[in-house]
C-alpha positions as CSV (number, residue, x, y, z in Angstrom):
1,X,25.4,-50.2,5.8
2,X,28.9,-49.8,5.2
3,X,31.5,-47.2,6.0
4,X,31.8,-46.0,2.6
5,X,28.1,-46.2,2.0
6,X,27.3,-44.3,5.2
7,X,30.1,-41.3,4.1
8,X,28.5,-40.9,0.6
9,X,24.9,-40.1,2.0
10,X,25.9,-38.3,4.7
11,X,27.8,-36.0,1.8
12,X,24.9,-36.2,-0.4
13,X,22.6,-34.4,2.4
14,X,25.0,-32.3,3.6
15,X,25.0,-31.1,-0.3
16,X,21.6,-30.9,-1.1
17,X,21.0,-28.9,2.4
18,X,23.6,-26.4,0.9
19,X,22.1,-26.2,-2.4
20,X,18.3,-25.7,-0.7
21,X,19.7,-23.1,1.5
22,X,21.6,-21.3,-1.6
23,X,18.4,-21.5,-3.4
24,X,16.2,-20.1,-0.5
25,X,18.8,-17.3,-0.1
26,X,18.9,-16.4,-3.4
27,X,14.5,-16.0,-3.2
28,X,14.9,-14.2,-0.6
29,X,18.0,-11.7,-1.9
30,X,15.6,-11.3,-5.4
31,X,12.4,-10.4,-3.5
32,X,13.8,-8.1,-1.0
33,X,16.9,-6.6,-3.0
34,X,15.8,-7.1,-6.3
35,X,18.4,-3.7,-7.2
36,X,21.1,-5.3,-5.1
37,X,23.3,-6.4,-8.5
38,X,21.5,-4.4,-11.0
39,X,19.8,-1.2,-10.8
40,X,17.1,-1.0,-14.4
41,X,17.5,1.0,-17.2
42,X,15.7,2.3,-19.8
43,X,16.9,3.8,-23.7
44,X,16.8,7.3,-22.8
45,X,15.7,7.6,-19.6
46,X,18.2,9.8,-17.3
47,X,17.7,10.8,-13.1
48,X,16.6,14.3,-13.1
49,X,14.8,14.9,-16.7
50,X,11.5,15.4,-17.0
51,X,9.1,13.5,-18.8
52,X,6.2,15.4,-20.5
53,X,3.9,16.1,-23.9
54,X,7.0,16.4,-25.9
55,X,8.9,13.0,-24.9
56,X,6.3,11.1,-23.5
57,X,5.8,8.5,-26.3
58,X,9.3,7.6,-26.3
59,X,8.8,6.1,-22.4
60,X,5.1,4.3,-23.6
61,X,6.7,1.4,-22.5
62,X,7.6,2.4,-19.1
63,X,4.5,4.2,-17.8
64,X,0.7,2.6,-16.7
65,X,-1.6,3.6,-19.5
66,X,-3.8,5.9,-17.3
67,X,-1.0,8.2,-16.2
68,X,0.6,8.0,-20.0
69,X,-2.7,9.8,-21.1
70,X,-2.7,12.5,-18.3
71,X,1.0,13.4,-20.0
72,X,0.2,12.9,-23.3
73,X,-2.9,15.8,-22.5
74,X,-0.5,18.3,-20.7
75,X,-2.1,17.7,-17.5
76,X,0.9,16.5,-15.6
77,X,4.7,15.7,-16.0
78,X,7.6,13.4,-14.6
79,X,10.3,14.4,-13.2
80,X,12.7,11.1,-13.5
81,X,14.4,10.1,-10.1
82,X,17.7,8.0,-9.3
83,X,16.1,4.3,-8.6
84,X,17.0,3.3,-5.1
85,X,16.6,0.6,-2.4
86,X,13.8,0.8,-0.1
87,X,15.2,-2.3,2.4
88,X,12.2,-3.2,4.4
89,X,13.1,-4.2,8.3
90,X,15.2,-6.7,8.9
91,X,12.7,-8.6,11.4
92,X,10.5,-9.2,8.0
93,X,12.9,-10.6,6.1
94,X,14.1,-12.7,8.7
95,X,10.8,-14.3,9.4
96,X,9.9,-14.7,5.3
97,X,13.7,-16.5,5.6
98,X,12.5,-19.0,8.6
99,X,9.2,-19.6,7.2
100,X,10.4,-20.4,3.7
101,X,8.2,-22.9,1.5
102,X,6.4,-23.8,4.8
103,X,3.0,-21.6,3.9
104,X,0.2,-22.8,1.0
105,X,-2.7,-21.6,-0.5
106,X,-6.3,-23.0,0.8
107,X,-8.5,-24.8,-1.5
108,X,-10.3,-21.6,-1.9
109,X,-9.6,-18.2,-2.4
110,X,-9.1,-16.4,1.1
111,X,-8.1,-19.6,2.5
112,X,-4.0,-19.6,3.6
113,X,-2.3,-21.9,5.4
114,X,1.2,-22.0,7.6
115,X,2.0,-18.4,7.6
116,X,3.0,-17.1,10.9
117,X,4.8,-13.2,9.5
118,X,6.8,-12.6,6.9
119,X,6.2,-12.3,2.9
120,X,4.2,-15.8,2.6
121,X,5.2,-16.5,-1.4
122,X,8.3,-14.4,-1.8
123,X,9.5,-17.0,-5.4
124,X,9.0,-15.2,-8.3
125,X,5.6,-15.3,-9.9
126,X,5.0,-17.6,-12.8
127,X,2.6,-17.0,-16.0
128,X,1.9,-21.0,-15.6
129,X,0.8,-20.5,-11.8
130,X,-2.8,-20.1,-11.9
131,X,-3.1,-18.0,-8.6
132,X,0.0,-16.5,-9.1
133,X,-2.3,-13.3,-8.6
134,X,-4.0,-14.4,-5.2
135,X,-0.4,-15.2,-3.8
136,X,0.4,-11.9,-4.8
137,X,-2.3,-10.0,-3.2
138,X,-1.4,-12.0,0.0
139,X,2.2,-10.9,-0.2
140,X,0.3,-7.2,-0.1
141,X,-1.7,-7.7,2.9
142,X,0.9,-9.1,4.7
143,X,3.5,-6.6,3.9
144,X,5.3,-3.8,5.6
145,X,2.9,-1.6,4.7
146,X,2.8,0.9,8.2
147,X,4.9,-2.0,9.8
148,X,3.3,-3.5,12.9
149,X,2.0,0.1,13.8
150,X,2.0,3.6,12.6
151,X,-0.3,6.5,12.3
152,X,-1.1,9.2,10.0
153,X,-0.9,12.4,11.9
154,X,-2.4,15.5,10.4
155,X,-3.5,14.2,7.0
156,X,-5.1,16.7,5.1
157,X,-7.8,15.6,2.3
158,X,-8.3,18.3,-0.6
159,X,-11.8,18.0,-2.7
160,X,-10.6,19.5,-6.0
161,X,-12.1,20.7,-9.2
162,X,-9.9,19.5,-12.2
163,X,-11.5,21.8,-14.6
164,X,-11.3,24.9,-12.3
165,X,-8.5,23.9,-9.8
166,X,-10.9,25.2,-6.6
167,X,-10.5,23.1,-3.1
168,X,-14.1,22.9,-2.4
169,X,-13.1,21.0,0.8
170,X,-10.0,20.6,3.4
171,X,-10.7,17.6,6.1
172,X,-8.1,16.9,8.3
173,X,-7.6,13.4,10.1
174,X,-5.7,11.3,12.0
175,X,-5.4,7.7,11.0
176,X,-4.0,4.9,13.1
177,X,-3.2,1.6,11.9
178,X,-2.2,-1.6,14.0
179,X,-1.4,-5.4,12.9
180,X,-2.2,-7.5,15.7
181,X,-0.4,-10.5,14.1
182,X,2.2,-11.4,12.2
183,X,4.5,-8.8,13.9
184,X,8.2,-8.7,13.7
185,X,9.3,-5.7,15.2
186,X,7.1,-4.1,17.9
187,X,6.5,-5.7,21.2
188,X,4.3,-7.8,22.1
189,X,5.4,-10.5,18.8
190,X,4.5,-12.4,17.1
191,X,0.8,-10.9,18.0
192,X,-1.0,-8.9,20.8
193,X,-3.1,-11.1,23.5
194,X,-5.4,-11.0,23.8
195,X,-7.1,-10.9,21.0
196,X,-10.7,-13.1,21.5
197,X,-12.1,-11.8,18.2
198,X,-8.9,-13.5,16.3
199,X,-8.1,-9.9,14.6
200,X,-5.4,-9.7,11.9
201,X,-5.5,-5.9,11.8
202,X,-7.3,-2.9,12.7
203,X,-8.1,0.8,11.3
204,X,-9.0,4.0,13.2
205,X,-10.2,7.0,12.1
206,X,-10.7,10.3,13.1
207,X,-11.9,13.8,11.8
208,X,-10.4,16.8,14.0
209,X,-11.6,19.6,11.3
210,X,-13.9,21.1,9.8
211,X,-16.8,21.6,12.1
212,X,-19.3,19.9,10.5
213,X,-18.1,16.4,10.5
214,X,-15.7,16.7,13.5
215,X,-15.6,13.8,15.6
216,X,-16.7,11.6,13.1
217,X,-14.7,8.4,13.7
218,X,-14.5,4.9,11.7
219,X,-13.0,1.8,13.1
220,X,-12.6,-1.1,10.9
221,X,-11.7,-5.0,12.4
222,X,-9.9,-7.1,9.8
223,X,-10.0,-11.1,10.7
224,X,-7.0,-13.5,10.5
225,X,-9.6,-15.8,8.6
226,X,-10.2,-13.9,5.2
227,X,-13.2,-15.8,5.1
228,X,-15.0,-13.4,7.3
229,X,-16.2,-10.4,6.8
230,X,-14.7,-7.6,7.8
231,X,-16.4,-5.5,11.1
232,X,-16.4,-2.0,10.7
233,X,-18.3,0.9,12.7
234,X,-18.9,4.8,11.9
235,X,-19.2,7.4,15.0
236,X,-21.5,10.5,13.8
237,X,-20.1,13.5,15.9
238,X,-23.1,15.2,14.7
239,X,-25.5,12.6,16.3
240,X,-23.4,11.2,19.1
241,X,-23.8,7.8,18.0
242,X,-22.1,4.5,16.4
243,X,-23.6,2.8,14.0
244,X,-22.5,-0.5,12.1
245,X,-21.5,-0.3,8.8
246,X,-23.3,-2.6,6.3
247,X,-21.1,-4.3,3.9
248,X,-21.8,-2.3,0.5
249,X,-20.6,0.6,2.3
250,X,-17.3,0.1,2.1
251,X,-17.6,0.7,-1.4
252,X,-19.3,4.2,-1.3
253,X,-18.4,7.3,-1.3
254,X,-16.5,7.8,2.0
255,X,-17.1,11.7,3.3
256,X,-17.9,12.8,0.0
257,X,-14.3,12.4,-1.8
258,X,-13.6,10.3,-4.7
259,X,-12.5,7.2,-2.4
260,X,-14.1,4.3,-1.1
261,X,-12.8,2.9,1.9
262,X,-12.3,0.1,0.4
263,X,-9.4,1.8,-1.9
264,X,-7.8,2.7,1.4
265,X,-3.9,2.3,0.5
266,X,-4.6,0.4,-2.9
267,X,-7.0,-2.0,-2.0
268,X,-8.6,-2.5,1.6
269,X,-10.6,-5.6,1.5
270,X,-10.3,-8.8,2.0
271,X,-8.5,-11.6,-0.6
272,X,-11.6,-13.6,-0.8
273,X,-14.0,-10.6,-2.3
274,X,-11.5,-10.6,-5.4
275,X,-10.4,-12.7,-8.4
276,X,-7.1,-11.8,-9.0
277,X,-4.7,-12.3,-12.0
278,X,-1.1,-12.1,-12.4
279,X,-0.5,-10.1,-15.7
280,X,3.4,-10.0,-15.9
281,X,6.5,-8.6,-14.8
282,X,7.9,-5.5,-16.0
283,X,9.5,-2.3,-14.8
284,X,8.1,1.1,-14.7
285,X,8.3,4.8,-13.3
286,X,6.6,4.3,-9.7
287,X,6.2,7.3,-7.3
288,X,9.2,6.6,-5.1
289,X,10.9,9.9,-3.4
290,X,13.2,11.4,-0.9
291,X,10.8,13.1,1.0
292,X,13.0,15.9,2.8
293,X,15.0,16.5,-1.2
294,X,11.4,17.8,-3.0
295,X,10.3,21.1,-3.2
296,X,7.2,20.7,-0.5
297,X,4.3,22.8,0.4
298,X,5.6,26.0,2.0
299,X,2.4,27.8,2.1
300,X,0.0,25.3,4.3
301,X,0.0,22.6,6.6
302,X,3.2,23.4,8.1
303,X,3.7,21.9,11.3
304,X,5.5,23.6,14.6
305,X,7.9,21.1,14.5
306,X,9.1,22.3,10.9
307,X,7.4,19.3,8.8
308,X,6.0,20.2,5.5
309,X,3.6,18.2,3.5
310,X,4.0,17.6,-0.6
311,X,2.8,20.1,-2.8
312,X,0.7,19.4,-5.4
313,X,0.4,21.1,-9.0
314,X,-0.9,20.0,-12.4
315,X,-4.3,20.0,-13.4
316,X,-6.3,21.0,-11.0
317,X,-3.6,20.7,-8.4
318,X,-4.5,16.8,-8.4
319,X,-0.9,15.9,-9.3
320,X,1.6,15.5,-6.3
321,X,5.6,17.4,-7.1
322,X,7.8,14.4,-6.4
323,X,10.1,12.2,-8.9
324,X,9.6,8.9,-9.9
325,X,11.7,6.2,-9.6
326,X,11.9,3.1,-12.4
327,X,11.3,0.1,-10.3
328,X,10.3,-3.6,-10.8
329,X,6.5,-4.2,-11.0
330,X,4.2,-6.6,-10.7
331,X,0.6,-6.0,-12.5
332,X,-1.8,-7.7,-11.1
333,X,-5.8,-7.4,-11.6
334,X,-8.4,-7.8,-9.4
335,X,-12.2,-8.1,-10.4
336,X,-14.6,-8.1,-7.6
337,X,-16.7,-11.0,-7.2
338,X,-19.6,-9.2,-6.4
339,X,-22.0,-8.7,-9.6
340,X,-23.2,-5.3,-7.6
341,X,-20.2,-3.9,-7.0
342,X,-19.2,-0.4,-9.0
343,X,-16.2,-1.5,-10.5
344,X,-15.7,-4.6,-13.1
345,X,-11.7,-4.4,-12.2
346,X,-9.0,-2.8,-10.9
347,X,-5.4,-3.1,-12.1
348,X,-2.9,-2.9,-9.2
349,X,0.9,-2.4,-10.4
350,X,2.6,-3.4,-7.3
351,X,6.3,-2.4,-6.1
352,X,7.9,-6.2,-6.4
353,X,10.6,-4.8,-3.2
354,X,8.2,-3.4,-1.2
355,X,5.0,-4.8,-2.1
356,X,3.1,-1.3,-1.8
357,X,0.4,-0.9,-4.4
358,X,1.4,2.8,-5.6
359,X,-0.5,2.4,-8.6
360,X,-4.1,1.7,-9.5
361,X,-6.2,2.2,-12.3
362,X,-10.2,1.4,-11.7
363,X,-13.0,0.5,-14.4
364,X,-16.5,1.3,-13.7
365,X,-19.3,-1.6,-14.8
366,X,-19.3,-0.8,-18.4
367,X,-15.1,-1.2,-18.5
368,X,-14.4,2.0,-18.9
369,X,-11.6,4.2,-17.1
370,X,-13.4,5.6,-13.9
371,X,-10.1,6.1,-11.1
372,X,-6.7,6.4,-11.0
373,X,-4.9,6.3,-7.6
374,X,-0.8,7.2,-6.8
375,X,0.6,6.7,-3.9
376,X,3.4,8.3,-3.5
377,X,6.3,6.3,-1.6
378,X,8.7,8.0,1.0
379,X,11.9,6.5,1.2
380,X,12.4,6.3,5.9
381,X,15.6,7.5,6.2
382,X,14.6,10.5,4.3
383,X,11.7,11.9,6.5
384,X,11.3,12.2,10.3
385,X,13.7,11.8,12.5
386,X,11.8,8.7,13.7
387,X,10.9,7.4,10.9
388,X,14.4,6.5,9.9
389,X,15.6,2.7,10.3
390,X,12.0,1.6,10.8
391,X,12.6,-0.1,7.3
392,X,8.7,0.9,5.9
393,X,7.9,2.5,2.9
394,X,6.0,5.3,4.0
395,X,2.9,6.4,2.0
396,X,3.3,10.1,1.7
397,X,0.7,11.7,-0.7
398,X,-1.7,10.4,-2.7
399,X,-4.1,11.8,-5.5
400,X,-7.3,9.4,-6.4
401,X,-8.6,11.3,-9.5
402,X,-12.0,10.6,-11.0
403,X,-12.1,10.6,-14.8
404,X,-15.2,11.0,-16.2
405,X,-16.4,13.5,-13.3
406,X,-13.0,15.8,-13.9
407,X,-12.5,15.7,-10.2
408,X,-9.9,14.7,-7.7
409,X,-9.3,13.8,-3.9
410,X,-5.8,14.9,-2.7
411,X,-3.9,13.7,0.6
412,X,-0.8,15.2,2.0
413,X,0.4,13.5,4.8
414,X,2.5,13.3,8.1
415,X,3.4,9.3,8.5
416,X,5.0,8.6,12.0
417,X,6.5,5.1,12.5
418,X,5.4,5.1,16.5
419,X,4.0,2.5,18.6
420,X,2.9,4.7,21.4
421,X,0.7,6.9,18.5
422,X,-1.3,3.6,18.0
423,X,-2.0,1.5,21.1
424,X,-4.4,-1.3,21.4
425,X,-7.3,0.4,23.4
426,X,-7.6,2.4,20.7
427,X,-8.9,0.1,18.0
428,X,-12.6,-0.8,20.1
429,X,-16.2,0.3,20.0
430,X,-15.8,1.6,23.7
431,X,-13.2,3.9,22.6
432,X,-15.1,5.5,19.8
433,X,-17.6,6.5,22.3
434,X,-15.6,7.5,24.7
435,X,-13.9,10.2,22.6
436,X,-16.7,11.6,20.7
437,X,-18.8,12.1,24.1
């Protein structure tokens, strides 16, 4: 090959390198800073009104259909926020950067392959892309949700009446949450060893009050192969003993509230028990706050170190006081594959930046509105002390109300971005045992 010959390839690589880098970048800066050029607008929507009965049909367009109906009845109102970035931690968006276009979808849904940490798809969806909506949900359970490890520490549950507004129940927890791969931030990464049972995550929960179900403790073991089921175990203070939940029990009643555990922060199950769809893009009012700029809870659950929860107010008190923030959203549903299972679908409106699930509306069998969940989203820097830098969007309140029973769970909580809250001896049989002897 000639001098001249050798010159133009060499250029021609050296330009298509720059244009596939350029390309990844710009994937990268619209999935993780989709508001970095633009922040989204809508005709008459302005930070700091409030949306209710009166003006509600002008914003149709902008709200989920459930919570639209819960205005357009009086029950509830918005109160508009400004729409700001929630930047998730660097480490993430590094490792979605080095990993681009190297992970794929499985012949089958559950099945993933190449992904190491990181957001696995983070292109935009397309309508044409068949499982569009499975790459989606696997952006969600590999997010930043809790980061490698966080707990949840108080978080109060409320059992309300909607017609009467009466707490029929307070239960107070602790939840602890720990990724044992895929992390980016916390040491040991990439993933904790070792880890014989090839864990992807793990769950721990425990009751501290009331009385009666004190003690009572769940642990749930999520694999890194999607394929299998999840292993999950209940401690019975009450009876001093651990027992092994069976499958269909994830999708009970959990305690008593309107919650399964498998609606744990939008949807806790695995990809595989799901067909999922990718309905469209759009942008909508999502629960996104400034925790330490709302008018909080005063009155209860005020912790020595000065930390107050969110109030709540509305119908029945099942309607967390925080503003809303018009973000970019993905809608995606997800109908169980299961022919038993309570619910024909859920529709998930996911935060495209942080890939939370603040949203959800859930159908019972027949296909009629049973459950809407909100999540409210706490912007870092704006709530503990150590919370702030972590880059996680913390999960803050939440209200799961129950339609056609007019009754509602409420949780106020205390998120704390802290390794040492969460360590791995925590997250094993042994140590349910050992703490409710």
């Amino acid at each position: 090959m000639n001098t001249f010959k050798r010159t133009l390839l060499a250029g021609c690589t050296v330009s298509f390198l720059a244009t596939t880098a350029f390309a990844d970048e710009a994937v990268i800066t619209e999935s993780f800073y989709p508001y970095k050029t633009e922040t989204p607008s809508f005709e008459g929507l302005e930070p700091g009104m409030v949306i209710n009965q009166t003006n509600v049909a002008q914003f149709k367009d902008i709200i989920d259909p459930a919570f639209y109906g819960f205005i357009e009845q009086g029950w509830t109102t918005i109160v508009v926020g400004e729409t700001t970035s929630f930047d998730l931690h660097p480490s993430y968006v590094e490792a979605t950067r080095v990993a681009m276009d190297q992970v794929t979808l499985g012949d089958q849904v559950g099945e993933i392959n190449g992904w190491q940490a990181g957001r696995p798809f983070p292109e935009e969806p397309s309508a044409e892309d068949p499982r569009a909506g499975e790459k989606l949900a696997w952006n969600y359970k590999y997010g930043y949700n809790w980061g490698d490890s966080a707990a949840i520490s108080p978080f109060y549950w409320k059992y309300r009446d909607m017609n009467s507004g009466d707490v029929e129940r307070t239960i107070k927890f602790n939840f602890h949450f720990l990724n044992y791969k895929g992390r980016v931030n916390q040491e040991p990464t990439p993933e904790i060893t070792p880890n014989p049972s090839d864990l992807f995550r793990a769950i721990y929960v425990q009751v501290m009050d009331p009385a009666d179900v004190r003690d009572t403790q769940l642990l749930i073991h999520r694999a890194a192969d999607d394929l299998k089921r999840d292993n999950s175990w209940l401690y019975l203070g009450f009876q001093r003993r651990v027992r092994r939940l069976a499958t269909g029990q994830v999708t009970d009643a959990f305690l008593g509230s309107d919650l399964m555990i498998e609606d744990f922060e939008g949807y806790n199950g695995r990809i595989s028990d799901m067909n999922w769809t990718y309905k469209g893009t759009r942008y909508m009012l999502m629960p996104f706050y400034n925790h330490n700029e709302l008018k909080l809870d005063n009155e209860t659950h005020s912790d020595s170190d000065g930390y107050q929860v969110v109030a709540f107010s509305g119908q029945g008190g099942c309607f967390p006081d925080i503003t809303w923030q018009l973000r970019k959203v993905y809608e995606v549903e997800s109908v169980p594959v299961d022919e038993s299972h309570p619910l024909s679908k859920r529709v998930h409106f996911m935060d495209a930046q942080t890939f939370t699930i603040p949203r959800t509306v859930s159908y019972d069998r027949k296909g009629s509105l049973w459950k809407t969940f909100t999540i409210g989203q706490a912007h870092p820097d704006h709530h503990l002390a150590k919370n702030k830098g972590s880059g996680v969007s913390i999960d803050d309140s939440f209200s799961m109300i129950d339609v056609q029973a007019s009754h509602c769970t409420t949780g106020q909580f205390k998120g704390q971005v802290d390794p040492e809250m969460s360590p791995p001896n925590m997250f094993n049989v042994q140590y349910l045992r050992a703490t409710g002897s």
